[in-house]
Each structure stands twice: as C-alpha cells, then as structure tokens.
py3Dmol code that shows the C-alpha trace and the ligand (Angstrom):
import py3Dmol

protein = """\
ATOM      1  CA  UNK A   1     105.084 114.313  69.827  1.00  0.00           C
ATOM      2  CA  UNK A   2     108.353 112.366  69.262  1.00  0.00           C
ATOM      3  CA  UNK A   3     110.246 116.218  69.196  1.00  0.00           C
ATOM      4  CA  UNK A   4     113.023 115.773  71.961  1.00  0.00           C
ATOM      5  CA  UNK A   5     113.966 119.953  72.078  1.00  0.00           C
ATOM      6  CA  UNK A   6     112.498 120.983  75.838  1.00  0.00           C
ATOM      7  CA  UNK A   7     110.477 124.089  74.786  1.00  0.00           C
ATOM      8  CA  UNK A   8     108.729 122.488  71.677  1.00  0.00           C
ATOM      9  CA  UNK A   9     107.897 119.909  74.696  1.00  0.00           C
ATOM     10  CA  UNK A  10     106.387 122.032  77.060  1.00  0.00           C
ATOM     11  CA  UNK A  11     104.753 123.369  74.241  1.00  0.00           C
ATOM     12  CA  UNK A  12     102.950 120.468  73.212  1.00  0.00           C
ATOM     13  CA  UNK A  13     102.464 119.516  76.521  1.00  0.00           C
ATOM     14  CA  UNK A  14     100.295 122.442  77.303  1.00  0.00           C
ATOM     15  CA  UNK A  15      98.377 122.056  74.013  1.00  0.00           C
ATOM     16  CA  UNK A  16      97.946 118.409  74.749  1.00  0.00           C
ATOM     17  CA  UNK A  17      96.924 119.052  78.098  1.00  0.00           C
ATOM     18  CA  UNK A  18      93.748 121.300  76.939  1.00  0.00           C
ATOM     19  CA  UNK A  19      92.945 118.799  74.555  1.00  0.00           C
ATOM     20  CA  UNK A  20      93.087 115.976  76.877  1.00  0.00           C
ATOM     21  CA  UNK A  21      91.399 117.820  79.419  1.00  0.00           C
ATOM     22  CA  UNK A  22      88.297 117.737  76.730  1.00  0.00           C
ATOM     23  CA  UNK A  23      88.382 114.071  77.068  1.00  0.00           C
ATOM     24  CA  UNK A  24      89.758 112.660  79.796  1.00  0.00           C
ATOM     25  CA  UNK A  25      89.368 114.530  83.109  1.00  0.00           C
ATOM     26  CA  UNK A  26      89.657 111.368  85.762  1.00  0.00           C
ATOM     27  CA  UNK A  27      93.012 112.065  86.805  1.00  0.00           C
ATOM     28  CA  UNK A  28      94.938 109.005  88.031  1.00  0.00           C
ATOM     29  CA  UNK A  29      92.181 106.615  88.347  1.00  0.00           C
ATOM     30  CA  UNK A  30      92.565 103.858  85.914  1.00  0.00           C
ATOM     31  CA  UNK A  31      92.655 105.789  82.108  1.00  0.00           C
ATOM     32  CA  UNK A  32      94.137 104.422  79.387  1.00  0.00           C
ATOM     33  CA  UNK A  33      95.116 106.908  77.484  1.00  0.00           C
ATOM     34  CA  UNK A  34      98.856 107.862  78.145  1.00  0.00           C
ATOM     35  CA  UNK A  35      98.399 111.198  76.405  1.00  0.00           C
ATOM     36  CA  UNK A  36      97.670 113.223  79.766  1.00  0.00           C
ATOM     37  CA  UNK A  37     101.090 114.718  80.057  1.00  0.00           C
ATOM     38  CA  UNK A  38     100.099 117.520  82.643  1.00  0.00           C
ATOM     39  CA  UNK A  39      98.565 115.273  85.572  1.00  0.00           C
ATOM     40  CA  UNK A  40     101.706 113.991  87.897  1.00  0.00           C
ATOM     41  CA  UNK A  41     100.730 110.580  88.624  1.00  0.00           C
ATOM     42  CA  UNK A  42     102.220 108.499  91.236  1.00  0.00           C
ATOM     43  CA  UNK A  43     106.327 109.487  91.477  1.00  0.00           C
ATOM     44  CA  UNK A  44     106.906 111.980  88.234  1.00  0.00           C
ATOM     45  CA  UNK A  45     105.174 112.426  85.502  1.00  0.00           C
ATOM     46  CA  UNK A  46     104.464 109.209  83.802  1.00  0.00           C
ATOM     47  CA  UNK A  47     103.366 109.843  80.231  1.00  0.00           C
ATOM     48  CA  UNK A  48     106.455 111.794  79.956  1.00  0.00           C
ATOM     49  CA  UNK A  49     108.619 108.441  80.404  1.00  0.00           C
ATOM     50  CA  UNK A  50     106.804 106.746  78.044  1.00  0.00           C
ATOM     51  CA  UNK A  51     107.150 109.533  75.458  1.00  0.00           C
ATOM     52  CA  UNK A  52     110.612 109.856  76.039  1.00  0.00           C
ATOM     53  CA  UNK A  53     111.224 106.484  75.964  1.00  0.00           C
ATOM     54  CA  UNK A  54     108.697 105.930  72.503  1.00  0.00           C
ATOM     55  CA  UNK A  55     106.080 104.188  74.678  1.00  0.00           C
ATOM     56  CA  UNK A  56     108.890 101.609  73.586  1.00  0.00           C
ATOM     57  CA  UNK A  57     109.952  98.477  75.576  1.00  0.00           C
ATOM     58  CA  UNK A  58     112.829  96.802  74.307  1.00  0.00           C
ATOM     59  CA  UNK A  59     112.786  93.243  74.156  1.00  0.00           C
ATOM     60  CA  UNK A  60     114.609  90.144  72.939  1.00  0.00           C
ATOM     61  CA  UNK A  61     114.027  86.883  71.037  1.00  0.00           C
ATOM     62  CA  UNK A  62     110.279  86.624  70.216  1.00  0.00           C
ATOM     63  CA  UNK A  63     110.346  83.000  71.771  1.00  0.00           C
ATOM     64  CA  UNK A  64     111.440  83.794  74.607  1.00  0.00           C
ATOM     65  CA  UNK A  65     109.036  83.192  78.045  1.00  0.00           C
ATOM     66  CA  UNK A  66     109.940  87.034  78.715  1.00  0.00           C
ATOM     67  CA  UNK A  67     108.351  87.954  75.901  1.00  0.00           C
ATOM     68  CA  UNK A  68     105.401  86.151  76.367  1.00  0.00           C
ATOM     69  CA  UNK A  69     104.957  87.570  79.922  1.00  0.00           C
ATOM     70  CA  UNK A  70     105.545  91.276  79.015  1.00  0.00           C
ATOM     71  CA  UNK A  71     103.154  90.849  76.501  1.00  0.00           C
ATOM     72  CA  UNK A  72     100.800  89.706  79.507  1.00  0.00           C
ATOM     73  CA  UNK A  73     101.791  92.869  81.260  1.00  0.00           C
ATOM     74  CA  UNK A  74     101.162  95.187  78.697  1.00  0.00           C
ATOM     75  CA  UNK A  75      97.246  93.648  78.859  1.00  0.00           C
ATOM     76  CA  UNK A  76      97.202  93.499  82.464  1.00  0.00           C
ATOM     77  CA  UNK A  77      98.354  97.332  83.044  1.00  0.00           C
ATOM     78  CA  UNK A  78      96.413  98.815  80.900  1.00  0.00           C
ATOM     79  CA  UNK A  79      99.694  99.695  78.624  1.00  0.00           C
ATOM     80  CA  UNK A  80      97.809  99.580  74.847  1.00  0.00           C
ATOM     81  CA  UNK A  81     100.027 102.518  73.785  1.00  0.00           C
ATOM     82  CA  UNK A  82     103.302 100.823  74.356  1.00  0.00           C
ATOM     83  CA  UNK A  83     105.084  98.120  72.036  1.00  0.00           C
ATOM     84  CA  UNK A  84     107.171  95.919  73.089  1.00  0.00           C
ATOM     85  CA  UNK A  85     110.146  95.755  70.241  1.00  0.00           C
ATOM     86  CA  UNK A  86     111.413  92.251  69.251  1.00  0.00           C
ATOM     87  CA  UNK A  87     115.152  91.375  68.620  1.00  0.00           C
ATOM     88  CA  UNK A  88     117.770  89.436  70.697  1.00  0.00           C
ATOM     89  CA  UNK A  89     119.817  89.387  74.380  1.00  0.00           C
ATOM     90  CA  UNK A  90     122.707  91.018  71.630  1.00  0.00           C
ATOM     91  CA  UNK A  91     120.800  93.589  70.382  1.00  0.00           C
ATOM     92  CA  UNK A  92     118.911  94.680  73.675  1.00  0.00           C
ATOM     93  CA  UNK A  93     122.200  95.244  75.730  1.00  0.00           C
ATOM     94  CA  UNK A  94     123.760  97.095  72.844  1.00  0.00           C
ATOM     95  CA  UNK A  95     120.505  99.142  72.879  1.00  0.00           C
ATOM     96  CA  UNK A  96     120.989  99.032  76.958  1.00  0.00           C
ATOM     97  CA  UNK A  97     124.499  99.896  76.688  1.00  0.00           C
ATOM     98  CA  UNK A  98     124.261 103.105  74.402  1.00  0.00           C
ATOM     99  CA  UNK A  99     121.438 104.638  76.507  1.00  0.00           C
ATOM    100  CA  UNK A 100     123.731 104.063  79.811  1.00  0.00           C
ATOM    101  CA  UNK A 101     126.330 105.296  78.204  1.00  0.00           C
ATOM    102  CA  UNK A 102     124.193 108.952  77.482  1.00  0.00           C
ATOM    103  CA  UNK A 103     122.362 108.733  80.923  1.00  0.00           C
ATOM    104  CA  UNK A 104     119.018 108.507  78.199  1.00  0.00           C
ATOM    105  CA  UNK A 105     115.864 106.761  79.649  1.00  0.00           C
ATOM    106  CA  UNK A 106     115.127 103.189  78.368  1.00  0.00           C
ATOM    107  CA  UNK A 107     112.983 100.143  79.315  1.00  0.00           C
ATOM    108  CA  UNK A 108     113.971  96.615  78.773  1.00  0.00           C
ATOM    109  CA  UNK A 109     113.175  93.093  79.537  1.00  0.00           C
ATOM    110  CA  UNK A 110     115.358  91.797  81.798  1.00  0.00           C
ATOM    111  CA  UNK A 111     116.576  88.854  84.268  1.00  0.00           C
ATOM    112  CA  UNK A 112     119.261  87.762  86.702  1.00  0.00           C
ATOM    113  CA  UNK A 113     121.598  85.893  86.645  1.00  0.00           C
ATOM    114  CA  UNK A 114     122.874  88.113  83.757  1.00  0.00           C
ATOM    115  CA  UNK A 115     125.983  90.369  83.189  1.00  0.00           C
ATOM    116  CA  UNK A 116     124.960  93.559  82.832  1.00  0.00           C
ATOM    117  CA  UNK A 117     123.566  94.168  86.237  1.00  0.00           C
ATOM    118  CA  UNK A 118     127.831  93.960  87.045  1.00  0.00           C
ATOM    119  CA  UNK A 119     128.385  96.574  84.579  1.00  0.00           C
ATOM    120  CA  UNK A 120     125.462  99.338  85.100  1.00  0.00           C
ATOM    121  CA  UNK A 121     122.601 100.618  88.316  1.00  0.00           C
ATOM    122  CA  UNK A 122     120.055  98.666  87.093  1.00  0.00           C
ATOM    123  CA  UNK A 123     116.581  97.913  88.876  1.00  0.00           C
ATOM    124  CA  UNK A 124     113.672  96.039  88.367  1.00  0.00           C
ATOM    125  CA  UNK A 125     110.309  97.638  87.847  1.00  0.00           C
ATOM    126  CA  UNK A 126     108.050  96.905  90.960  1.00  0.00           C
ATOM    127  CA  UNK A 127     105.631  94.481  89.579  1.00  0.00           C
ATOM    128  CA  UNK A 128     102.231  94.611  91.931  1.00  0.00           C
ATOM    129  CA  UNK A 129     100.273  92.709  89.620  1.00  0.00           C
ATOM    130  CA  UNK A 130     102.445  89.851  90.248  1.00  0.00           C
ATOM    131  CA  UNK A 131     102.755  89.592  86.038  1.00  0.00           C
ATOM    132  CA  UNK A 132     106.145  88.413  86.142  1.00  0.00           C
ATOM    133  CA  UNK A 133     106.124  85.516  88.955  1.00  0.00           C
ATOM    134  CA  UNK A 134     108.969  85.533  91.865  1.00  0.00           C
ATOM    135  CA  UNK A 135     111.702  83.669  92.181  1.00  0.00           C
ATOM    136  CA  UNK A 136     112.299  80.728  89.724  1.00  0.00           C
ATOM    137  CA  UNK A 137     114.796  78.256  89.475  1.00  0.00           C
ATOM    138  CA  UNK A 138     116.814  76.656  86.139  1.00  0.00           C
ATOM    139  CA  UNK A 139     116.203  72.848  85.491  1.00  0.00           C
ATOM    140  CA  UNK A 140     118.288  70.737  83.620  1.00  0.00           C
ATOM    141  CA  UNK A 141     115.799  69.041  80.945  1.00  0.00           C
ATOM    142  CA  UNK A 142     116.910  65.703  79.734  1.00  0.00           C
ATOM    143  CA  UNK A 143     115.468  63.001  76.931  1.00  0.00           C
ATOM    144  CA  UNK A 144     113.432  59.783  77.821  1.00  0.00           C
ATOM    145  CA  UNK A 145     115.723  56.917  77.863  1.00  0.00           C
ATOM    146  CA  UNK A 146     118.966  59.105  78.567  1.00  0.00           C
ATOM    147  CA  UNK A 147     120.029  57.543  81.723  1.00  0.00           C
ATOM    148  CA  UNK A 148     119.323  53.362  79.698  1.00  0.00           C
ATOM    149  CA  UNK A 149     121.656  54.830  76.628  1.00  0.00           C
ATOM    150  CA  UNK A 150     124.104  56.908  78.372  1.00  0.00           C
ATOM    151  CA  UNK A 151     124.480  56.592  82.264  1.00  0.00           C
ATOM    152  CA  UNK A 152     127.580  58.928  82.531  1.00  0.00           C
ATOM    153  CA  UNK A 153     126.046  61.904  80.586  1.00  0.00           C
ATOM    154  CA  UNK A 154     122.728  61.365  82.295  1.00  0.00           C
ATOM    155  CA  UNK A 155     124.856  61.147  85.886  1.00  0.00           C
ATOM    156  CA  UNK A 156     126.811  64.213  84.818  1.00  0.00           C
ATOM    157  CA  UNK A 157     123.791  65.849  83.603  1.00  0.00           C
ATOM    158  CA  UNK A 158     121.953  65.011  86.813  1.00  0.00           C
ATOM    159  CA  UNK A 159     124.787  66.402  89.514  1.00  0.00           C
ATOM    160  CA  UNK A 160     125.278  69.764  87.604  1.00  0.00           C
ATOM    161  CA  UNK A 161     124.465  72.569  89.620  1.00  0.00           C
ATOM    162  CA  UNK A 162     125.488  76.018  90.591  1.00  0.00           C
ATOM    163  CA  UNK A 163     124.852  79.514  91.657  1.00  0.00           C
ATOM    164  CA  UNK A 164     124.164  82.868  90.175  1.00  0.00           C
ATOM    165  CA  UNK A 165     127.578  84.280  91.324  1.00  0.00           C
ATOM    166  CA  UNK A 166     129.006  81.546  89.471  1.00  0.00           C
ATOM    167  CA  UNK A 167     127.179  82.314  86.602  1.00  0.00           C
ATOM    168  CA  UNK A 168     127.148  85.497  86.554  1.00  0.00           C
ATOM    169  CA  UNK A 169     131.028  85.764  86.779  1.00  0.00           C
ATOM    170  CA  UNK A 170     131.019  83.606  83.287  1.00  0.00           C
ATOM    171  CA  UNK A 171     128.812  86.184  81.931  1.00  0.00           C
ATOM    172  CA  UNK A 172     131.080  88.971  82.889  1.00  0.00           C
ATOM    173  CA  UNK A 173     134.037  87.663  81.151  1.00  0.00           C
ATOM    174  CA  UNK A 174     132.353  87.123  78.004  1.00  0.00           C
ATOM    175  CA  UNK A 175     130.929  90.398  78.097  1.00  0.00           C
ATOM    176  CA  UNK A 176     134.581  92.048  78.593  1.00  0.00           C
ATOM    177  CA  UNK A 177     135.944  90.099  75.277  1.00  0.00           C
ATOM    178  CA  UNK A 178     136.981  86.471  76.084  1.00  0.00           C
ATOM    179  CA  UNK A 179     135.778  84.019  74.043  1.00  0.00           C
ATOM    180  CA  UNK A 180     132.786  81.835  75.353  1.00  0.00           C
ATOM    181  CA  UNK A 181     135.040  78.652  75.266  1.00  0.00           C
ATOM    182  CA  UNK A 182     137.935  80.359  77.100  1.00  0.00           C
ATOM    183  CA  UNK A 183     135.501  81.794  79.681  1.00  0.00           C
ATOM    184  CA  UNK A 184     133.826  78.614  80.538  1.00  0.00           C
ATOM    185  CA  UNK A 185     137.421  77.085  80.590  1.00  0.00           C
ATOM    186  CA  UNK A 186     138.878  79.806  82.981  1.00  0.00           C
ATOM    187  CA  UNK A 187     136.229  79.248  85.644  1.00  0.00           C
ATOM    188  CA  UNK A 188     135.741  75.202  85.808  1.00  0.00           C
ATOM    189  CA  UNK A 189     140.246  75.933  86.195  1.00  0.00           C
ATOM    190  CA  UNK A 190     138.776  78.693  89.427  1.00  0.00           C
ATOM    191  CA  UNK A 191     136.165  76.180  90.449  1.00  0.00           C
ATOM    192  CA  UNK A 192     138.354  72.784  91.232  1.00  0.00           C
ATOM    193  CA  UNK A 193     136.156  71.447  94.043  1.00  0.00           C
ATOM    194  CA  UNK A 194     132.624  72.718  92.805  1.00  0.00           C
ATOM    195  CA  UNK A 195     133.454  70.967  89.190  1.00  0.00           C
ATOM    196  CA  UNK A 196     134.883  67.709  90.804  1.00  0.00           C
ATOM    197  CA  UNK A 197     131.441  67.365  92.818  1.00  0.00           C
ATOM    198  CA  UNK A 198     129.796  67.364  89.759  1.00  0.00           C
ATOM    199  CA  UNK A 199     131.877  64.202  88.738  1.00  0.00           C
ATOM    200  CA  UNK A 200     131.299  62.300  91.942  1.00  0.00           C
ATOM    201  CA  UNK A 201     129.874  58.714  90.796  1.00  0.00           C
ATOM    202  CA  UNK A 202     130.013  59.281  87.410  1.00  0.00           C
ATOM    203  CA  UNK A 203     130.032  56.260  85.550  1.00  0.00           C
ATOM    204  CA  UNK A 204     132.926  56.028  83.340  1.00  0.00           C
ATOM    205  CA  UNK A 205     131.820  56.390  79.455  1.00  0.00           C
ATOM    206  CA  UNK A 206     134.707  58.162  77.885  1.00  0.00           C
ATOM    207  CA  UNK A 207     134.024  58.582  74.047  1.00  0.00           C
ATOM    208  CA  UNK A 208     130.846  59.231  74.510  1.00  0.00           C
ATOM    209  CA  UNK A 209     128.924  61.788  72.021  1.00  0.00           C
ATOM    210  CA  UNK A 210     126.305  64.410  73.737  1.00  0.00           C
ATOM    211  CA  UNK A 211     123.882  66.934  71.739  1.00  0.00           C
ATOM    212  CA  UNK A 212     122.668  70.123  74.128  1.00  0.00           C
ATOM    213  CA  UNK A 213     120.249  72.026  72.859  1.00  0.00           C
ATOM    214  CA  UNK A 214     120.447  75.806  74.476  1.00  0.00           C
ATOM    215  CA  UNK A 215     119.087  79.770  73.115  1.00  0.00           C
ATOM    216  CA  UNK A 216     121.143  82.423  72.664  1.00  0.00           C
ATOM    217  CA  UNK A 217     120.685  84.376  76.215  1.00  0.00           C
ATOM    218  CA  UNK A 218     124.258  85.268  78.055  1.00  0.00           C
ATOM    219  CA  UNK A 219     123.233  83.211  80.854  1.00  0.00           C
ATOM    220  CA  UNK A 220     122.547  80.178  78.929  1.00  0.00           C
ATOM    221  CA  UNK A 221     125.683  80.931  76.837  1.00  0.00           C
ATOM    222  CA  UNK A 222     127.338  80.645  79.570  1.00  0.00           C
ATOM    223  CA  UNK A 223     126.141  77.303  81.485  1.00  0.00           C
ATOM    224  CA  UNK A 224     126.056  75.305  78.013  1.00  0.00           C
ATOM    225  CA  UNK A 225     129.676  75.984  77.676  1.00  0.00           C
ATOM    226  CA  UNK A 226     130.646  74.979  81.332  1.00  0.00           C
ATOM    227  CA  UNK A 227     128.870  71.812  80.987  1.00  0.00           C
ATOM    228  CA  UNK A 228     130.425  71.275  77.236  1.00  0.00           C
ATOM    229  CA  UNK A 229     134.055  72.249  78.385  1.00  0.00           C
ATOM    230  CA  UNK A 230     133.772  69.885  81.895  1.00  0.00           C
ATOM    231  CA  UNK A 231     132.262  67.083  80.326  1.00  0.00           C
ATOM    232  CA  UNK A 232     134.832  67.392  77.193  1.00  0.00           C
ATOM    233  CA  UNK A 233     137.932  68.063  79.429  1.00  0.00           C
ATOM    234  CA  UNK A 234     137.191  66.052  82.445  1.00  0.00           C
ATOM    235  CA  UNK A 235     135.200  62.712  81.340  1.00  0.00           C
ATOM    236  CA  UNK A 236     136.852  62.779  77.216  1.00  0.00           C
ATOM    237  CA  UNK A 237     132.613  62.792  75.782  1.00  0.00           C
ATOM    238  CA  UNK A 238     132.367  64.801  72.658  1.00  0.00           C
ATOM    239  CA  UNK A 239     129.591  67.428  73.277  1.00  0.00           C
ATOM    240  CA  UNK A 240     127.733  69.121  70.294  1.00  0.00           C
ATOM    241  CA  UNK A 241     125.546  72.611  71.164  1.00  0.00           C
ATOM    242  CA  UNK A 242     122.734  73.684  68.944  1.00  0.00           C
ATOM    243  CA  UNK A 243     122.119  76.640  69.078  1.00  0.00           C
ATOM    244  CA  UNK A 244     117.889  77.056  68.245  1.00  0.00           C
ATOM    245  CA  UNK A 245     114.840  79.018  69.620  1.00  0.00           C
ATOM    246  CA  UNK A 246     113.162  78.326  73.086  1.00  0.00           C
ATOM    247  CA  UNK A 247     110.329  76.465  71.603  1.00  0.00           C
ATOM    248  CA  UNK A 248     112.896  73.849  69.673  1.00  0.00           C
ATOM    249  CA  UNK A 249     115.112  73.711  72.364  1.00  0.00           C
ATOM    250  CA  UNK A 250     111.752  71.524  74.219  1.00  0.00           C
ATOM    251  CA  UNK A 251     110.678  69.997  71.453  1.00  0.00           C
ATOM    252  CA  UNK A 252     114.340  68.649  70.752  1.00  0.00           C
ATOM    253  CA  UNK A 253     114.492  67.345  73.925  1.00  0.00           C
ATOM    254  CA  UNK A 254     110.748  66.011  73.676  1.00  0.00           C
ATOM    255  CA  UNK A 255     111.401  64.347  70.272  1.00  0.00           C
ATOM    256  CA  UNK A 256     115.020  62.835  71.568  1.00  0.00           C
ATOM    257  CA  UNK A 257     116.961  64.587  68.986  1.00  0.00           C
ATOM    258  CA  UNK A 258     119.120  66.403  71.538  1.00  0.00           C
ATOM    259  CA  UNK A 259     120.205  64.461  74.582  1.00  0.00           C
ATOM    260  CA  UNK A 260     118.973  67.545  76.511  1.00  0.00           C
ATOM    261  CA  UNK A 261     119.404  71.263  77.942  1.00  0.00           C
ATOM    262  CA  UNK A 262     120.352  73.292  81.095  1.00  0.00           C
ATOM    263  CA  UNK A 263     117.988  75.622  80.033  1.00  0.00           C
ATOM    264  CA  UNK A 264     114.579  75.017  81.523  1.00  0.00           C
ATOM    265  CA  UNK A 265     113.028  78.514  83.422  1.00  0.00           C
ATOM    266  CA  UNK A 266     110.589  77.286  85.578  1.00  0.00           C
ATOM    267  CA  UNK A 267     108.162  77.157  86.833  1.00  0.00           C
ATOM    268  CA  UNK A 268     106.966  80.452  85.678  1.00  0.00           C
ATOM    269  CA  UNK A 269     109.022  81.135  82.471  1.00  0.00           C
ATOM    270  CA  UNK A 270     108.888  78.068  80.687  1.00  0.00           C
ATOM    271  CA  UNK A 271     105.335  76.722  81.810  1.00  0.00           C
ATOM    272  CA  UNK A 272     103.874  76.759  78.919  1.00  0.00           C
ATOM    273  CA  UNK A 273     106.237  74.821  76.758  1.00  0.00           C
ATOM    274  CA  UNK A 274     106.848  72.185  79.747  1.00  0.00           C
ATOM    275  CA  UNK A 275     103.385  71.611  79.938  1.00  0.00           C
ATOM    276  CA  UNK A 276     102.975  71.169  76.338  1.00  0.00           C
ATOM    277  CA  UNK A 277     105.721  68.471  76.178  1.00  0.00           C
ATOM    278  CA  UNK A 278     104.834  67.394  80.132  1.00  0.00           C
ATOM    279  CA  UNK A 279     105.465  62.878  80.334  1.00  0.00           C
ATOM    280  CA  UNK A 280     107.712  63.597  76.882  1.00  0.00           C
ATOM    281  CA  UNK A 281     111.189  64.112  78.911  1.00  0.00           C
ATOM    282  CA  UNK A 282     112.820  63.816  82.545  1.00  0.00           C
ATOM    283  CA  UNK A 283     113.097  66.967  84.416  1.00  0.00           C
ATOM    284  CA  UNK A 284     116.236  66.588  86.542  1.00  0.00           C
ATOM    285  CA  UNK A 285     115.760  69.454  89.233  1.00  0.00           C
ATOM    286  CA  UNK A 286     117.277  72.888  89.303  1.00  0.00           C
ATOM    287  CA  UNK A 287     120.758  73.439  88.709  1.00  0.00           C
ATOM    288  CA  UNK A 288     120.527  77.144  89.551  1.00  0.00           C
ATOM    289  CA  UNK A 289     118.542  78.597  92.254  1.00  0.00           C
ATOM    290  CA  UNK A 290     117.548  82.150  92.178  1.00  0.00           C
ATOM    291  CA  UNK A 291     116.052  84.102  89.293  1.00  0.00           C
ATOM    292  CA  UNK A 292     113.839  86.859  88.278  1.00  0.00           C
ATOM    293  CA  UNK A 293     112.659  88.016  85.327  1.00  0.00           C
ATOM    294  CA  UNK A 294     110.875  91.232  84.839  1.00  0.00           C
ATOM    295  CA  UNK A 295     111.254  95.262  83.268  1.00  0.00           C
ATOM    296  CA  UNK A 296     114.595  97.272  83.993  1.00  0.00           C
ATOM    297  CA  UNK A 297     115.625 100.347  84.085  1.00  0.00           C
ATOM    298  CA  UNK A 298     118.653 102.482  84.628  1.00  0.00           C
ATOM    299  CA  UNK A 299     118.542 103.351  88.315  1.00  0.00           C
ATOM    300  CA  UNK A 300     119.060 106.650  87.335  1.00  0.00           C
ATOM    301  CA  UNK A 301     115.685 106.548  85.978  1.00  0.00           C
ATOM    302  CA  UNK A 302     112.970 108.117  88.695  1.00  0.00           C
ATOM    303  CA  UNK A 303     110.092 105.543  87.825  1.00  0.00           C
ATOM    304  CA  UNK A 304     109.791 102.465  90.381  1.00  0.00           C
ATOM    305  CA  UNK A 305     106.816 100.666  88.766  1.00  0.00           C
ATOM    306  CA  UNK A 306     105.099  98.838  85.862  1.00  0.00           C
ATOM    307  CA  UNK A 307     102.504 100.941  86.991  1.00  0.00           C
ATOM    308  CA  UNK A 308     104.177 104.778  86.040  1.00  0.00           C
ATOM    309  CA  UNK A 309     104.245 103.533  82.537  1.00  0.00           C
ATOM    310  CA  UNK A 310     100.542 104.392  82.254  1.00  0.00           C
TER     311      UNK A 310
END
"""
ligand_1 = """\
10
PBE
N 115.323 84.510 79.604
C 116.627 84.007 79.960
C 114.632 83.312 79.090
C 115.035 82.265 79.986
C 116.475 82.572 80.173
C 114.695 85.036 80.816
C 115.477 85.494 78.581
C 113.171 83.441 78.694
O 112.610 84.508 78.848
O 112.604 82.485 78.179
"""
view = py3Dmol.view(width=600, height=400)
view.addModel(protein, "pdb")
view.setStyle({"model": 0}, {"cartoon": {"style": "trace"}})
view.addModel(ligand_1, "xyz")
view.setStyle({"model": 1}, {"stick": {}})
view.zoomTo()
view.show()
C-alpha cells in the first residue's frame, strides 16, 4: 500500500477498488474508511493524498494547543486512519522543508505569525467544521503580585506589543542563520520609535532581575528575545528565559516562579490551560493581534480542505 512506483499503484488501486466495492459502496457520503481509492471525491482523489502522504500529519511538541486541536479534528472529520506524528517546530519545518524542496505532498500543523510562510506557497486547509477557531490574539501572561514587587517590569511587560510583520521579520532572520540574540537585537536597532513606546512611563528599576518563561515555537523564540534584549539594553534589568513545555510555561506563571510570558494563545489555543490556572495570574491583553492556527500544505498541493483527507 505504502509502494510509491505508479504502476504497482494503479495496480493496487484497481484491486483495492473491487475489494472495497464489496464493502463500502456509499460513495462520498460520510464513510470512514479511506481505503476507496477509485471514487473521486470532492477536488481529486482524496485517499490518494492520504496514502501518499502515510495518512500522516506532521506535528510538533505534544503540549502544544495545536496538538490538542488536531487531535479534535481528526475525531470531528471522521479521520481514524490518520496519525498525527509528534516532535517539535525544528523537526516539522525540516520535515516541511525537505518535502518543498522535492515538490512531495505533506501535511503539517501550522500557524502565522511564523517564518516559513516567507520562504514557501503555503495554505491553510479550509476548516468548515470550525475545529481550529479564527483569529486569536497573543497575551502577555504575568504573576500575581508582579506590578507590588516590580513596577518597571510589570509596566514594561504591560506596554509590549506588536504586529505579525514585526514578528514575522524576526522569524525570518533566524531562519536564514543569525543567531536569536543578534536577530532580536537587529530589529529593536530597525524599530527605534515602536521600542521607545514600549518604554513610555516606565518606572525606573534598573538592576532589576526578570524570569520569562516561553516554548520552543519560532514565533515565541522570537518575541522572548525582543522583550529580553529591550528590557536588558534599554532599562539595564537582567532577564533570565526558561525554556519549558506549554503546560509549565502556565503553571510557572500560576505558581510565581517565573515573573511571566508573552506567550499566551488565546482564546482558542490556550483555553484550556488558562482556565485551569484562571484567578492564579494577571492577563495583560494581547501584544499581537492576528493569528491562526490550523493544517498546511504546499500550495502546490491540489487539496483545499480538512475534509479531502477522508
Ligand atoms: N503554536 C505556536 C502554539 C502557540 C504558539 C500555535 C504552536 C500552540 O499550539 O500551543
């Protein structure tokens, strides 16, 4: 089933098709079974995508709220043959990147702001079911009694905000080799009058020690080093990251031992661990407006929707 040479495929296509035909003759309404290689669904021929693909979705950190909600689309859409592979931002763009590089189908989870949508035709999978949620925003997530112990960070903390593009362009220099530090450093140099807004009645605290909390996604790789470099640089604190999983990055924030995290997806992404920690920290507002999260595919690819994969 797995063969990849085009006649042993049509081939086993044809014998598959009699045999499915035994036991599944309802054409496109609502089957489960993937196997039916010979009925065009809607746009192609969708059981062909997921063999070629290994009725494989390629996913990241298992902690992740992505995770959680492709899991919830594999129920919801009637996808029971498909797995959904664990593993990291890292390892899914290298997997991305290879399969670009051959033109070769492939399916992973993905969001924006993030990098590689600059560097390959990507598209999100249309998403009728609504598993996914539309557009979110990032909070900054901060620990009870922040502001009493240290006004500055807290104020800091509090005015941080900025946009996708300016994320994004973070991402894209990191992904072409510079160091995360250097990256972070080049655009708060590019972004004078964006940064210095940030530090508008700021308290003055210099010497001050902060502890972020953040995962290791690009985008969040990249706004936990613009805060650490601009708050190091411009008002002399000395800012610690820990780098953890989603579900520590709340419950440091919840249990005070990080001061806090620009991390927070929500409302849709992170729900679940902001309502488990809900009265336990201070949500200071978004600080990025404008993101999805969903499946993505090579544009190349011919599919549109979650719902080819069945
Ligand atoms: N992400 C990026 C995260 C939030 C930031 C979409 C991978 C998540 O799924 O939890």
């Amino acid at each position: 089933m797995k063969t990849k040479g085009l006649k042993t495929a049509v081939t086993l296509a044809l014998g598959f098709g009699l045999i499915a035909a035994g036991c599944s003759s309802n054409g496109n309404g609502g089957s489960e079974t993937p196997g039916n290689t010979e009925e065009p669904g809607n746009g192609g021929t969708p059981a062909a995508i997921g063999e070629q693909v290994d009725y494989q979705i390629i996913g990241i950190d298992a902690g992740a709220g992505i995770m959680e909600a492709t899991a919830a689309a594999i129920e919801q859409y009637g996808l029971s043959d498909w797995t959904l592979v664990e593993g990291s931002d890292a390892a899914m763009t290298a997997t991305l990147g290879r399969a670009y590089e051959n033109q070769e189908p492939i399916i992973v989870t993905g969001w924006s702001p993030h990098w590689k949508f600059a560097k390959y035709d990507l598209k999100y999978l249309e998403d009728p079911q609504g598993v996914y949620g539309g557009d979110e925003q990032i909070h900054t997530i901060v620990r009870l009694g922040l502001e009493e112990d240290k006004p500055g960070v807290y104020a800091f903390l509090d005015n941080f905000e900025w946009t996708p593009e300016d994320m994004e362009s973070v991402m894209v220099d990191i992904f072409e080799g510079m160091d995360e530090e250097a990256a972070a450093e080049k655009w708060v140099n590019e972004n004078e009058e964006k940064v210095n807004s940030w530090l508008e009645g700021v308290p003055e605290d210099e010497g001050q020690t902060v502890k972020l909390a953040y995962v290791a996604w690009d985008s969040e790789i990249a706004s936990t080093n613009v805060v650490k470099h601009v708050m190091e640089s411009r008002l002399g604190y000395t800012v610690d990251l820990l780098q953890v999983e989603a579900a520590a990055m709340w419950v440091g924030v919840a249990n005070g031992d990080v001061d806090g995290m620009v991390a927070g997806w929500l409302p849709g992404t992170h729900q679940r661990h902001y309502e488990m920690h809900e009265g336990k920290f201070e949500d200071l507002g978004p600080n990025l407006n404008g993101t999805r999260i969903g499946l993505v595919v090579p544009k190349y690819m011919d599919i549109t929707s979650i719902e080819d994969l069945k």
